[in-house]
C-alpha positions as a Markdown table, in Angstrom:
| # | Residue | x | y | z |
|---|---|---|---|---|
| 1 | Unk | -23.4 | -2.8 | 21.2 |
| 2 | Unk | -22.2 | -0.9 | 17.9 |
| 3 | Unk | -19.0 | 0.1 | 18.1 |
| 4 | Unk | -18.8 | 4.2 | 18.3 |
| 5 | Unk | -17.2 | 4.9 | 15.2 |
| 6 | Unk | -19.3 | 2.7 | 13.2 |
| 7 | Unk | -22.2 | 4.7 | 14.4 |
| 8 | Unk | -20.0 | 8.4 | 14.0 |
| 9 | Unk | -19.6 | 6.9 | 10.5 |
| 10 | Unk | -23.2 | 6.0 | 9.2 |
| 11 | Unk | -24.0 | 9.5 | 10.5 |
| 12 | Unk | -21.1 | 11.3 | 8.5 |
| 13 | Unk | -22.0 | 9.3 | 5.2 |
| 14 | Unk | -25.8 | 9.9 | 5.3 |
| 15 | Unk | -25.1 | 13.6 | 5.4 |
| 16 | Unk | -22.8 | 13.8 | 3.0 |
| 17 | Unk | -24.4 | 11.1 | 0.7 |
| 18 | Unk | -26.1 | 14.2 | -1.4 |
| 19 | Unk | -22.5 | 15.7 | -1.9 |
| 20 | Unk | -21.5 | 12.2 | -3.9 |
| 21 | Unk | -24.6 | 11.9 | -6.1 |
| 22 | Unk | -23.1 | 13.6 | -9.2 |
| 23 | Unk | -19.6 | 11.9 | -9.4 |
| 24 | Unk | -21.6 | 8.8 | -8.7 |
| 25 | Unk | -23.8 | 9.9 | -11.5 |
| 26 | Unk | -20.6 | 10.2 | -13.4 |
| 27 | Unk | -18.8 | 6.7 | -12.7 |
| 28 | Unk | -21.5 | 5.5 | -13.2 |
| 29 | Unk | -22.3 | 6.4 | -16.8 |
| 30 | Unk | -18.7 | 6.0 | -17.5 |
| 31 | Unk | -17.6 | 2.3 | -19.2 |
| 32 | Unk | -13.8 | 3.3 | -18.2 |
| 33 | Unk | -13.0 | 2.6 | -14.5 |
| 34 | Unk | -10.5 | 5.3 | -13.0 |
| 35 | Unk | -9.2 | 5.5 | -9.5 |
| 36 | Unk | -9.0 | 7.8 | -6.3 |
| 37 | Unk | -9.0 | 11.5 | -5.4 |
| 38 | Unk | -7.4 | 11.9 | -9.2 |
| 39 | Unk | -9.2 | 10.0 | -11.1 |
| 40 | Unk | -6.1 | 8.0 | -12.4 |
| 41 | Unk | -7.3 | 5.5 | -15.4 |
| 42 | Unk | -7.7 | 1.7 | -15.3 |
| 43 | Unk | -5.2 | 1.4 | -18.2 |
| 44 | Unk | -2.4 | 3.2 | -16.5 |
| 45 | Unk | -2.9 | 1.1 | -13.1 |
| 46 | Unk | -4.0 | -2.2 | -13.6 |
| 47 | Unk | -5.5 | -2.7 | -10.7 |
| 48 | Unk | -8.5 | -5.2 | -11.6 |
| 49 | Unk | -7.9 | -8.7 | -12.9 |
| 50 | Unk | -7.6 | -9.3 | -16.8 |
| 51 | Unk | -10.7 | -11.6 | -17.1 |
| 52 | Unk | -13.3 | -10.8 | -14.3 |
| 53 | Unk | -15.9 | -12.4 | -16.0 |
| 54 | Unk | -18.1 | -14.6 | -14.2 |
| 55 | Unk | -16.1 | -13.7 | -11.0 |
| 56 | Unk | -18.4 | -13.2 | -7.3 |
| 57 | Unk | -17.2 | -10.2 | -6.4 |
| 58 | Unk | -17.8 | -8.2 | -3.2 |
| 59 | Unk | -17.5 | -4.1 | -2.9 |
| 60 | Unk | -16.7 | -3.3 | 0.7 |
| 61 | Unk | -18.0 | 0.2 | 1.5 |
| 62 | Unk | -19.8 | 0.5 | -2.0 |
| 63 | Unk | -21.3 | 4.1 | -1.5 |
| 64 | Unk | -23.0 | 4.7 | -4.7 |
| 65 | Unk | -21.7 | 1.5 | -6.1 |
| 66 | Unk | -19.9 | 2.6 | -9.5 |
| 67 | Unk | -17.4 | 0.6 | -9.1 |
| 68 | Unk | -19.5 | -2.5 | -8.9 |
| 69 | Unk | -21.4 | -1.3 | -11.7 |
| 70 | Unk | -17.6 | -1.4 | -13.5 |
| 71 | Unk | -17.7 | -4.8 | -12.6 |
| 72 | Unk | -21.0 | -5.7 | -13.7 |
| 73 | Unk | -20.5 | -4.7 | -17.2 |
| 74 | Unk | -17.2 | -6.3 | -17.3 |
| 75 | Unk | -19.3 | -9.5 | -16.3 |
| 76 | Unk | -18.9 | -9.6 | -12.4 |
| 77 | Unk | -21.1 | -10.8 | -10.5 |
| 78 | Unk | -20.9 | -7.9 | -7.7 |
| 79 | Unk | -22.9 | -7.7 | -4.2 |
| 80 | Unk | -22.3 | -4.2 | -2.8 |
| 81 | Unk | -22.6 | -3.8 | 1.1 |
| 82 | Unk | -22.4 | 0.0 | 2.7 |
| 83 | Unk | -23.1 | 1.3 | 6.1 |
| 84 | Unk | -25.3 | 4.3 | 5.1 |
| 85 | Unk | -28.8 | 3.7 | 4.0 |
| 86 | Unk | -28.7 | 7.3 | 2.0 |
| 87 | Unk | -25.7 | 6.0 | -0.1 |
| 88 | Unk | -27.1 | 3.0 | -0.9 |
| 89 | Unk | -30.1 | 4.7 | -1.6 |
| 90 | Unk | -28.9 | 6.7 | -4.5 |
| 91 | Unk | -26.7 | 3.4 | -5.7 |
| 92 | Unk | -30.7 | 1.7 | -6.1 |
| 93 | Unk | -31.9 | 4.9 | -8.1 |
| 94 | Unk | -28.7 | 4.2 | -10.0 |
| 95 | Unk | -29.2 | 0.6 | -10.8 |
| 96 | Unk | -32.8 | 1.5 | -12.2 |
| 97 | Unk | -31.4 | 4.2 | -14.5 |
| 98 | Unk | -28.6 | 2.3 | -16.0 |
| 99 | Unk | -30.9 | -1.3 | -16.3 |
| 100 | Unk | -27.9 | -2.6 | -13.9 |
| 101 | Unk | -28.8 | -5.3 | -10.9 |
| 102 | Unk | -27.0 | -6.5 | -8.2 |
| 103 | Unk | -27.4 | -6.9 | -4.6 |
| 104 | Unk | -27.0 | -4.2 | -2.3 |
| 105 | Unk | -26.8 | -4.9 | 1.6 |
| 106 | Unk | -26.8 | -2.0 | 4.7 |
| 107 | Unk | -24.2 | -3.0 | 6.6 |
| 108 | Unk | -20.5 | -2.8 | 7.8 |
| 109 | Unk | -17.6 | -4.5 | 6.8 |
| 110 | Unk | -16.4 | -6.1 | 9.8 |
| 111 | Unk | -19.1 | -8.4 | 10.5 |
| 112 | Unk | -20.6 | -9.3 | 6.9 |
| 113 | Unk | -23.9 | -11.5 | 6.0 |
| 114 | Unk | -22.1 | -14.3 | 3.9 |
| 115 | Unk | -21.2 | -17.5 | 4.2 |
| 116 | Unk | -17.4 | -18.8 | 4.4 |
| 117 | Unk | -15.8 | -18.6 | 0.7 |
| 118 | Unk | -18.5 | -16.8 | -1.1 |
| 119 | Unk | -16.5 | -14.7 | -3.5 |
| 120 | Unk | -13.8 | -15.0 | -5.7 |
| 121 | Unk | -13.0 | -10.8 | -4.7 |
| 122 | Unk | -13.2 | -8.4 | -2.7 |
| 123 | Unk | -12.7 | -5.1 | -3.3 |
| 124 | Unk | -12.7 | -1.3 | -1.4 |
| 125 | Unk | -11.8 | 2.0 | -2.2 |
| 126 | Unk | -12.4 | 4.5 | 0.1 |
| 127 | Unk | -14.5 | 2.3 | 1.9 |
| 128 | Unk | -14.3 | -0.1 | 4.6 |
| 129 | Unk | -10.9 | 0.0 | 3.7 |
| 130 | Unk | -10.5 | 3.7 | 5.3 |
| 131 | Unk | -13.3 | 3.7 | 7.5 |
| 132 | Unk | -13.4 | 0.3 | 9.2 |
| 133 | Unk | -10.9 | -1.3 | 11.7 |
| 134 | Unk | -8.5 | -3.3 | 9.5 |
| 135 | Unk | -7.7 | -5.9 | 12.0 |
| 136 | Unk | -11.6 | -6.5 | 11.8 |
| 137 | Unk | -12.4 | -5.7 | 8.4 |
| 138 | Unk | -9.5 | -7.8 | 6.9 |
| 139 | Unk | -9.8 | -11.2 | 8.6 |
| 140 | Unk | -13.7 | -10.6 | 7.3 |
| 141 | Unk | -12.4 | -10.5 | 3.8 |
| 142 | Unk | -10.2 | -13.2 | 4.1 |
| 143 | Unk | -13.1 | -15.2 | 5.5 |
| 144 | Unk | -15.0 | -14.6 | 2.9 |
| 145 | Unk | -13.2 | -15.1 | -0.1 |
| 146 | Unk | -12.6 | -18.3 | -1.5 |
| 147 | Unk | -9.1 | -20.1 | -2.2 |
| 148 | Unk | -7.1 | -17.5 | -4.9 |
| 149 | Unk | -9.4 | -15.5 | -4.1 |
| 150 | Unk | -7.9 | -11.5 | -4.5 |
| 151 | Unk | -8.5 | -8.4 | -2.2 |
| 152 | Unk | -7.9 | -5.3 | -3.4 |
| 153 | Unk | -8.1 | -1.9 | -1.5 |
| 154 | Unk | -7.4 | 2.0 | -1.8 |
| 155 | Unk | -6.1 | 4.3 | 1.0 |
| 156 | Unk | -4.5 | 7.3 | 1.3 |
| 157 | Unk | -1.1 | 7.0 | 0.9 |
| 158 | Unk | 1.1 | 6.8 | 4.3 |
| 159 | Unk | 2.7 | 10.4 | 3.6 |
| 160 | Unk | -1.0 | 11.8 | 3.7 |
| 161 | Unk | -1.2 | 11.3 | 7.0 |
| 162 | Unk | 2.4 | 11.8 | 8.1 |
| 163 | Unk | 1.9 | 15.1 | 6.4 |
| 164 | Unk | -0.9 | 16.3 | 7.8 |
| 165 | Unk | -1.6 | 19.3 | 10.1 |
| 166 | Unk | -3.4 | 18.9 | 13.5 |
| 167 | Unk | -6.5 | 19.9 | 11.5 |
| 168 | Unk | -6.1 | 17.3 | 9.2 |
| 169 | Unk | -5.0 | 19.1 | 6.2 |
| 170 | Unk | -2.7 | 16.8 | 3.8 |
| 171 | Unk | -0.6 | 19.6 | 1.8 |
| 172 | Unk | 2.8 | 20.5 | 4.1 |
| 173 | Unk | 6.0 | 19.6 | 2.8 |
| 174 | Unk | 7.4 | 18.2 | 6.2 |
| 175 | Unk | 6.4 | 15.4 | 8.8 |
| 176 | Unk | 3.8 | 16.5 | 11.2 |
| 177 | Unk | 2.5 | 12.9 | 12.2 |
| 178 | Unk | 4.0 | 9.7 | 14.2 |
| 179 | Unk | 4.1 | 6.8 | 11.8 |
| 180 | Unk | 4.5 | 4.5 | 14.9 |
| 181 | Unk | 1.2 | 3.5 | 16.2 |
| 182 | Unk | -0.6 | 4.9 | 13.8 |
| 183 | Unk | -4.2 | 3.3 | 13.6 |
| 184 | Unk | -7.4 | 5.2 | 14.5 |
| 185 | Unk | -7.1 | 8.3 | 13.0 |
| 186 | Unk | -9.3 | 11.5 | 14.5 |
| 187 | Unk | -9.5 | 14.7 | 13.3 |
| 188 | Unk | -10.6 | 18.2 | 15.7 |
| 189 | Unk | -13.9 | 19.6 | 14.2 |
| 190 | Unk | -14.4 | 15.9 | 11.8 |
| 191 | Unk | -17.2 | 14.2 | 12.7 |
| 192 | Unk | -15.8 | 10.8 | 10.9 |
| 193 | Unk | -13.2 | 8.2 | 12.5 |
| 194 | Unk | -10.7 | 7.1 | 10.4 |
| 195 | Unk | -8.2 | 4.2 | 10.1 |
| 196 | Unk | -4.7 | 3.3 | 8.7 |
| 197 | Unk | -1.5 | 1.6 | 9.5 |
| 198 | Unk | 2.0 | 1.3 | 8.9 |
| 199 | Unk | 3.3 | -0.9 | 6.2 |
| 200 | Unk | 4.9 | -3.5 | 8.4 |
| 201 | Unk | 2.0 | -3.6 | 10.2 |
| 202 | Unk | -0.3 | -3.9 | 7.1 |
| 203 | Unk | 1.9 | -7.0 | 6.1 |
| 204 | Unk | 2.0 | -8.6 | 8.9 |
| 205 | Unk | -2.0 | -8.3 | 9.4 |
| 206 | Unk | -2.4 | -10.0 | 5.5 |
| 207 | Unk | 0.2 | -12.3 | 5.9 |
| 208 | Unk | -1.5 | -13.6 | 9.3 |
| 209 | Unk | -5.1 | -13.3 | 8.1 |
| 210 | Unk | -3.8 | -15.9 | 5.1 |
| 211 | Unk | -2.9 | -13.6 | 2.2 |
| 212 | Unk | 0.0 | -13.4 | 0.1 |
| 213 | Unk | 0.6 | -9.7 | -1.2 |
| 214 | Unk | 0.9 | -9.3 | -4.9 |
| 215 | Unk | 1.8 | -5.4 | -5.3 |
| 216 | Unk | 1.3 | -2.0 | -3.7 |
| 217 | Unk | 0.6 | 0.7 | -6.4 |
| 218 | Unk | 1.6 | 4.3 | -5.0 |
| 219 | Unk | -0.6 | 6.5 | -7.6 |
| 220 | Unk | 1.1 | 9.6 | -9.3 |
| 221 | Unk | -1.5 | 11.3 | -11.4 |
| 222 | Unk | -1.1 | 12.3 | -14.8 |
| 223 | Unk | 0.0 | 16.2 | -15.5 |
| 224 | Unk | -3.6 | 17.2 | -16.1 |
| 225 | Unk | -5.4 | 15.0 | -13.6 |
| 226 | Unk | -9.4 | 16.5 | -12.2 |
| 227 | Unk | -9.9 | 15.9 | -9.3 |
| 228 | Unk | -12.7 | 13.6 | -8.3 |
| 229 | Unk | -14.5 | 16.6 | -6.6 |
| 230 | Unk | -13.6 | 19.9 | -6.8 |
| 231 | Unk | -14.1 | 21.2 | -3.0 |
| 232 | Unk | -12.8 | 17.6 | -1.7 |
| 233 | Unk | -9.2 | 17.2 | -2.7 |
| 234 | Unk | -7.2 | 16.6 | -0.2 |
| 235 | Unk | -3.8 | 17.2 | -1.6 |
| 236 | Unk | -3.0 | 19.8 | -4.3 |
| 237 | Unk | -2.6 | 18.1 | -7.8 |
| 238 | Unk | 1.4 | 19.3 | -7.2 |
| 239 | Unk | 1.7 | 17.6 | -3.9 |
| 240 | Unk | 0.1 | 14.6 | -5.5 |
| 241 | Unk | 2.9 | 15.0 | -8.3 |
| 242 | Unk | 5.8 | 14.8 | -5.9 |
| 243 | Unk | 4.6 | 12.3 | -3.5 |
| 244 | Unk | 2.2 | 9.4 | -3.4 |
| 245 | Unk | -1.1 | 10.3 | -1.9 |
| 246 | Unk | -3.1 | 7.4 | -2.4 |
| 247 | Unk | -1.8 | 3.4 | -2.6 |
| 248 | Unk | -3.7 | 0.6 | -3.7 |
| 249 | Unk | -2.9 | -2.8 | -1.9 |
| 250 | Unk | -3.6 | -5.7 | -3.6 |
| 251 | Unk | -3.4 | -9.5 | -1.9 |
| 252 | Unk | -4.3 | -12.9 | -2.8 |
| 253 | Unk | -6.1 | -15.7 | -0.4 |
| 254 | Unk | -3.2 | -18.6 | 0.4 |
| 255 | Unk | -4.7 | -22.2 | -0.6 |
C-alpha cells in the first residue's frame, strides 16, 4: 500500500504544478543555474561538480526539470523522476521547446526503477529531498549511485523550521519549534507532508548509508536577491540576510 504522504503529496504537486510553469519556463531558458527560494547563482555557490560532462546523473523530485536541463547542456546525461504526472507533464512540453531529451519517469524517490550503481549523481532540490522520508529516500540514493559517486540536495535551512509559527510561517525572530525529534513535518490547513532532520541525525543517516560528507552550504542571498516566486517566499529577503534559510548538503558514495 502507498504510504499516505506520498499520496497527500502527488495531490498537492498536481494542483500546484500550473503555479510552477513560468519559473520553470524561466530556468529553463536560462544557461546560468541559480539556487533556492533566492535564486542565489552557481558562481557564488559551487554547488555542481567542475566537469559534469559525460556524468549519469539523476534529479530526485525533478518537477519541471530545469535543473536537469542545466545539466544537459553542461553535458550530463540526466534521467529526471517526479511523483506528479502534471509536473512532469510540463517538464515534456519543455523538453520539445528547448530541442532538450532526456528521460523522465513518474515516480517517488524512495523506491526508484534503476538498477544498483547506475549514476555517477544524484541530485534534489526541493524535491525528494523535502518531501520524501530521508531514511528511505537516502539509502535509495546511495544504492544507486556508483563508487565516487556525489549526492547533492537542498532544504530549508534548520532555523526555518525552528522558527516557524504553528501555521507554518518561517519569519519570527525566536524559537517556536523542537529541534529534537524533528522529522515529519505537518502543517494545520497544508495539504503537503513534509520532512527534515537534525544535523546529527542527518550525519549519522549519510555516514551509515555509506557516504562521506564533503560540505554543507548555508545560503545568504545577495542584497538584491528576487525571489524565485513572488507570492511563495517563505522568509523575508531580510530574514534570509540574517540567518540561513536554505542549506545545501553535499556527500560522496565511500568505495
Amino acid at each position: 500500500m502507498e504510504r499516505d504522504y506520498i499520496t497527500r503529496n502527488r495531490n498537492a504537486w498536481n494542483e500546484w504544478a500550473a503555479d510552477f510553469v513560468p519559473p520553470g519556463e524561466r530556468e529553463w531558458g536560462s544557461d546560468d543555474p541559480v539556487w533556492g527560494l533566492w535564486r542565489v547563482p552557481e558562481a557564488t555557490l559551487h554547488v555542481l561538480p567542475d566537469d559534469i560532462k559525460g556524468l549519469d546523473a539523476v534529479e530526485l523530485g525533478c518537477g519541471t526539470a530545469y535543473v536537469s536541463a542545466w545539466l544537459a547542456k553542461r553535458g550530463a546525461r540526466p534521467v529526471g523522476v517526479d511523483l506528479s504526472p502534471n509536473q512532469l507533464a510540463t517538464a515534456r512540453r519543455l523538453q520539445g521547446e528547448h530541442g532538450i531529451e532526456f528521460p523522465l519517469h513518474e515516480g517517488n524517490a524512495e523506491g526508484l526503477p534503476f538498477p544498483d550503481a547506475s549514476f555517477d549523481l544524484a541530485i534534489s532540490e526541493y524535491g525528494a529531498s523535502i518531501w520524501a522520508d530521508p531514511y528511505l529516500w537516502i539509502p535509495e540514493a546511495a544504492r544507486v549511485l556508483r563508487s565516487g559517486g556525489r549526492l547533492i540536495f537542498l532544504v530549508n535551512g534548520t532555523l526555518t523550521h525552528l522558527t516557524s509559527n504553528d501555521n507554518g510561517d518561517a519569519s519570527t525572530e525566536t524559537l517556536q519549534q523542537d529541534y529534537f525529534g524533528m522529522h515529519r513535518l505537518e502543517w494545520p490547513d497544508w495539504p503537503s507532508v513534509e520532512f527534515h532532520i537534525g544535523y546529527g541525525d542527518m550525519i549519522r543517516l549519510l555516514r551509515k548509508t555509506g557516504f562521506e560528507v564533503e560540505d554543507l552550504i548555508e545560503l545568504q542571498p545577495p542584497e538584491d536577491a528576487k525571489p524565485f516566486m513572488d507570492d511563495r517566499a517563505m522568509v523575508s529577503l531580510e530574514w534570509s540576510r540574517r540567518w540561513p534559510c536554505e542549506e545545501i548538503w553535499k556527500a560522496s558514495k565511500r568505495s
